[in-house]
N, CA and C atoms as a LAMMPS dump frame, in Angstrom:
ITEM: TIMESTEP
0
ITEM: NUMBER OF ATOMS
246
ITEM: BOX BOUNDS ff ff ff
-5.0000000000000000e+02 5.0000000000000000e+02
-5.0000000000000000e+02 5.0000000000000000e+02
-5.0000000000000000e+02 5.0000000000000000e+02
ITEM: ATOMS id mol type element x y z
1 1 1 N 86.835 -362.269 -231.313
2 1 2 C 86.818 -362.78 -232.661
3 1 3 C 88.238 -362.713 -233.213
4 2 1 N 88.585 -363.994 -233.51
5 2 2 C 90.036 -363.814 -234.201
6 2 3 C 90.583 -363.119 -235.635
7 3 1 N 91.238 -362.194 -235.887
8 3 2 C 91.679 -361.666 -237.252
9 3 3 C 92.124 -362.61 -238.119
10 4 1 N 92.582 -363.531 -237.594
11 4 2 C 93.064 -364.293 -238.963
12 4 3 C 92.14 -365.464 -238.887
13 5 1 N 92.268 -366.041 -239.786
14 5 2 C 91.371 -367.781 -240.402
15 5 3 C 91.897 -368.609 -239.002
16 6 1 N 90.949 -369.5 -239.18
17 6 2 C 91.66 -370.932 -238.211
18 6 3 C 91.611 -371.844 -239.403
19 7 1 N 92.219 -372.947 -238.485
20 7 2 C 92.326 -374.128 -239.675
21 7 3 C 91.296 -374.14 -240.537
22 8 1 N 90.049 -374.178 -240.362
23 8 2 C 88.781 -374.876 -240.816
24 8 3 C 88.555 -373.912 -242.219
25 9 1 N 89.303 -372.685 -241.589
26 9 2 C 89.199 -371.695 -242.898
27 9 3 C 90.651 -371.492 -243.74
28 10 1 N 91.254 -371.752 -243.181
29 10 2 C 92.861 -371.28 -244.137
30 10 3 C 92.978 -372.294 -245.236
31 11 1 N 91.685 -372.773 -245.948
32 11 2 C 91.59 -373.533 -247.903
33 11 3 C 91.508 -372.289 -247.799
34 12 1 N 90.848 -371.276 -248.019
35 12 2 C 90.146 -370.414 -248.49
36 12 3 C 91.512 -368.938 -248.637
37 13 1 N 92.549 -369.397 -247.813
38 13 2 C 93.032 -367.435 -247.233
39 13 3 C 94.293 -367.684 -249.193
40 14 1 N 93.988 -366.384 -249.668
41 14 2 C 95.056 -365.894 -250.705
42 14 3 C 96.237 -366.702 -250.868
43 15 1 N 96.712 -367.007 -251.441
44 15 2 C 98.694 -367.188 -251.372
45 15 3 C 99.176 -366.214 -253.034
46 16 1 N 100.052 -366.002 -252.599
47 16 2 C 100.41 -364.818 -253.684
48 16 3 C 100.958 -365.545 -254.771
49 17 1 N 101.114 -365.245 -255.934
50 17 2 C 102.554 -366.016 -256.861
51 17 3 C 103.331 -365.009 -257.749
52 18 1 N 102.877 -363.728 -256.943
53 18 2 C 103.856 -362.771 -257.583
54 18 3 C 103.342 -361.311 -257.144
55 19 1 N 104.133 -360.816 -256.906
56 19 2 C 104.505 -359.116 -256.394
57 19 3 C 104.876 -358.588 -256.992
58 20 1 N 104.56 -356.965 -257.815
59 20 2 C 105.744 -356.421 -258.349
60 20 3 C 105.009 -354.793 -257.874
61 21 1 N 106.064 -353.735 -257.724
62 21 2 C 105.816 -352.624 -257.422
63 21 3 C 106.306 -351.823 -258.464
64 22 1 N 105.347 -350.918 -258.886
65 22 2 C 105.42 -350.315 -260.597
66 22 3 C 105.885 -349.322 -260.064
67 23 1 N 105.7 -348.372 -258.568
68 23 2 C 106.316 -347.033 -258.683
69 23 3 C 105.923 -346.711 -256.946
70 24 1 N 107.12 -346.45 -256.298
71 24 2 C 106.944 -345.766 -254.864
72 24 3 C 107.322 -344.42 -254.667
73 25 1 N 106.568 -343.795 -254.461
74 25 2 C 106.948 -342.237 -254.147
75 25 3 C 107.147 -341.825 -252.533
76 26 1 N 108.317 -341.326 -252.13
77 26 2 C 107.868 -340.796 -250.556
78 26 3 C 108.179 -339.258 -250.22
79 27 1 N 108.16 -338.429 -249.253
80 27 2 C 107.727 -337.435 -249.084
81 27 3 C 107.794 -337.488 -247.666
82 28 1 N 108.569 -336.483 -247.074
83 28 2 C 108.472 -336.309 -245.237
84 28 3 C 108.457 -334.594 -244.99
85 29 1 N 108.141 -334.857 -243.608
86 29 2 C 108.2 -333.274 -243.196
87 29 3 C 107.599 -333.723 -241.654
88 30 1 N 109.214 -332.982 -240.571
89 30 2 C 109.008 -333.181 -239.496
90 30 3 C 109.68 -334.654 -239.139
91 31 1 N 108.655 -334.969 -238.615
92 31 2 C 108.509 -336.753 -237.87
93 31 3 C 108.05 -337.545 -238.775
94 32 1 N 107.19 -337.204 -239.501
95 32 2 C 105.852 -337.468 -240.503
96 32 3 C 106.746 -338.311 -241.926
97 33 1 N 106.333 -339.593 -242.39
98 33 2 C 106.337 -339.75 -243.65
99 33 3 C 104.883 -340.082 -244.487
100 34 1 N 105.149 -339.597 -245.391
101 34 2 C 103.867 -340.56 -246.306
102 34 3 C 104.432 -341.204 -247.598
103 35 1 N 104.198 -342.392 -247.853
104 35 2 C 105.126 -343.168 -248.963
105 35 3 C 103.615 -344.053 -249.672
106 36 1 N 103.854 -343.638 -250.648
107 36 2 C 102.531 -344.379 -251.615
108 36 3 C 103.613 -344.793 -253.039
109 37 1 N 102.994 -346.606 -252.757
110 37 2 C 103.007 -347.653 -253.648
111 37 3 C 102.384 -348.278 -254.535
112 38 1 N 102.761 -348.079 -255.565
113 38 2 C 101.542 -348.732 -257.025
114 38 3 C 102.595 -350.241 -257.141
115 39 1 N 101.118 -350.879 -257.185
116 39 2 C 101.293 -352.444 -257.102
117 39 3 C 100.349 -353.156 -258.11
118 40 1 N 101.253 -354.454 -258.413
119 40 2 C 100.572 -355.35 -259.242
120 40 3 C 100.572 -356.719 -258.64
121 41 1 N 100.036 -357.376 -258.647
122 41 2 C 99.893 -359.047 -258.042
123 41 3 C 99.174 -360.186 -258.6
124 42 1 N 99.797 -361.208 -258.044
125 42 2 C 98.879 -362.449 -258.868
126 42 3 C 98.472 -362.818 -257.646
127 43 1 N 97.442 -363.726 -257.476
128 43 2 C 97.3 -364.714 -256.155
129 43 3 C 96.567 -365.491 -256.313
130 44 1 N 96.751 -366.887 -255.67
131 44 2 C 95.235 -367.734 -256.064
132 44 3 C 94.47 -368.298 -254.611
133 45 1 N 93.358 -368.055 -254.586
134 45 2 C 92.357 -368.258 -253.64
135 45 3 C 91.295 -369.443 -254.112
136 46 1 N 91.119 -370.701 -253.343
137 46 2 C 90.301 -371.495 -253.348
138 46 3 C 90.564 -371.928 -255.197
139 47 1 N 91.521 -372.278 -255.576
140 47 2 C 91.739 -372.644 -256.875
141 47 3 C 91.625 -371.88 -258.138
142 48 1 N 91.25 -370.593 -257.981
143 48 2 C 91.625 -369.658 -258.849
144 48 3 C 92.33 -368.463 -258.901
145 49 1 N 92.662 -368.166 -260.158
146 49 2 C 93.606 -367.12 -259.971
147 49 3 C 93.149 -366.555 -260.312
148 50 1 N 93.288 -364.627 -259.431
149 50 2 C 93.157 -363.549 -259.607
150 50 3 C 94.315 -362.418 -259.917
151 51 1 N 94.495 -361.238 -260.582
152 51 2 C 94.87 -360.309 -260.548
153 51 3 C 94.964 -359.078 -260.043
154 52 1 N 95.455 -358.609 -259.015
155 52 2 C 95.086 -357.17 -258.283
156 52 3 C 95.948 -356.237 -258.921
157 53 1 N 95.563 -354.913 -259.024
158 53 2 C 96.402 -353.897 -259.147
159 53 3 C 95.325 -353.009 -257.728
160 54 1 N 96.674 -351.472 -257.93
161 54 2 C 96.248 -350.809 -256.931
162 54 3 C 97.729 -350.063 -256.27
163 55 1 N 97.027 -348.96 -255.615
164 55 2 C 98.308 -348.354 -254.565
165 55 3 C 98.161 -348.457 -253.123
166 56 1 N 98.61 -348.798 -252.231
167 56 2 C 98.455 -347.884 -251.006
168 56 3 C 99.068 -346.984 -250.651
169 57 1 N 98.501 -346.527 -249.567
170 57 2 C 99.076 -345.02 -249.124
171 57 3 C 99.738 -345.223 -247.446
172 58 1 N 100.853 -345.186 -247.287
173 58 2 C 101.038 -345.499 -245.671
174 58 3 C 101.505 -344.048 -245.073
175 59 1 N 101.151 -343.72 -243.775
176 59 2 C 101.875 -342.748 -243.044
177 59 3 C 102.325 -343.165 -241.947
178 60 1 N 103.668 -342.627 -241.694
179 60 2 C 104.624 -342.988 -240.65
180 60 3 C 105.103 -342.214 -239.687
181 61 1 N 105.429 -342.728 -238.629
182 61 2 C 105.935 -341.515 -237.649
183 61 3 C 107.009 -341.679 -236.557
184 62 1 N 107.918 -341.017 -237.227
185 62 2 C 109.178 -341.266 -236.498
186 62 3 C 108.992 -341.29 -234.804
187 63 1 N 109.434 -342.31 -233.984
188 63 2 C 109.426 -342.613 -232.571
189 63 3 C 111.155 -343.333 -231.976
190 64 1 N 111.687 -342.069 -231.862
191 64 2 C 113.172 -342.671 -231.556
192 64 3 C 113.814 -342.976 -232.597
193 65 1 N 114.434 -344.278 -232.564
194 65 2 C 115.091 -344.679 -233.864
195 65 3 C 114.447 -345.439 -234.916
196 66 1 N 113.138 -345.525 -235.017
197 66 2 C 112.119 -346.901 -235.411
198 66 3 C 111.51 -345.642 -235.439
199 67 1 N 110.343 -346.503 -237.023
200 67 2 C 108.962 -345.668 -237.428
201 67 3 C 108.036 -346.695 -237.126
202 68 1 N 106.651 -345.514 -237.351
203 68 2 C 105.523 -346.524 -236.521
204 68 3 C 104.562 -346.128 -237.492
205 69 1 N 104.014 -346.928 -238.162
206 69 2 C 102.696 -347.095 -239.277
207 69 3 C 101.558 -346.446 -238.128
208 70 1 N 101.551 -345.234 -239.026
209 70 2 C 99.839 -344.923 -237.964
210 70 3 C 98.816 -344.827 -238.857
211 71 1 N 98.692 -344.812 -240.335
212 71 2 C 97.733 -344.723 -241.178
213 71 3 C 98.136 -345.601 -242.754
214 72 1 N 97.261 -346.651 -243.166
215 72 2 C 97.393 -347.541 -244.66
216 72 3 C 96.148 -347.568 -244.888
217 73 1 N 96.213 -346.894 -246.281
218 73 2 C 94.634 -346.577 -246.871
219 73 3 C 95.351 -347.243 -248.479
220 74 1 N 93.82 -348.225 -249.173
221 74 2 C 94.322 -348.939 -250.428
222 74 3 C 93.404 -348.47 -251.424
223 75 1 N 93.839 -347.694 -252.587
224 75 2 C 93.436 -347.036 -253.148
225 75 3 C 93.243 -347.52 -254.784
226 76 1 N 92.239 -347.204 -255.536
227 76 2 C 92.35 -347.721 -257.062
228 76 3 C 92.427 -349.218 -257.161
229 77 1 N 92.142 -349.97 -256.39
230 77 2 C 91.867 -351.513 -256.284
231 77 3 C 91.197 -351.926 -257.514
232 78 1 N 91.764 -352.747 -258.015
233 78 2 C 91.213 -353.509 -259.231
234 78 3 C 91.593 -355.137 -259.37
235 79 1 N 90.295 -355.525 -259.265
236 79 2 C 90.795 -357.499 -259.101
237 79 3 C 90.112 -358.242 -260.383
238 80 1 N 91.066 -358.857 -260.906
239 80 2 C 90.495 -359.86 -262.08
240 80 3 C 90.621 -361.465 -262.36
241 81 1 N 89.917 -361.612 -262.73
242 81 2 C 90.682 -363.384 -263.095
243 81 3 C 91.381 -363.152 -263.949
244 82 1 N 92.621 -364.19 -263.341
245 82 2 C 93.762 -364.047 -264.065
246 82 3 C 94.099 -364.986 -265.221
């Protein structure tokens, strides 16, 4: 089963018309990061527009010179017409 849309479905997939990040906090110890982002967004899907707010939470883990996302959890989700 494919993760993303195929043609027949991509009317339907989000397009954004705005991003903004109200506040990122990060925090390490070791290898380990955890960095949590409070976010605001516009987007419109199938001809309307919605509003999201919300944070996620990512954890990271240093591998050489490059980090590697091993955990994104989205937290306080709130969607409205915009």
């Amino acid at each position: 089963m494919p993760c993303w849309p195929d043609s027949a479905t991509s009317a339907t997939t989000p397009r954004s018309t705005s991003f903004t990040i109200a506040r990122c906090r990060s925090t390490s110890a070791g290898r380990t990061a955890v960095v949590t982002i409070q976010y605001e967004m516009v987007y419109e899907r199938s001809g309307a527009r919605y509003r999201a707010t919300g944070r996620d939470l990512w954890v990271f883990e240093r591998h050489g010179d490059s980090c590697l996302a091993v955990w994104r959890t989205m937290l306080d989700m709130q969607e409205n017409a915009a």
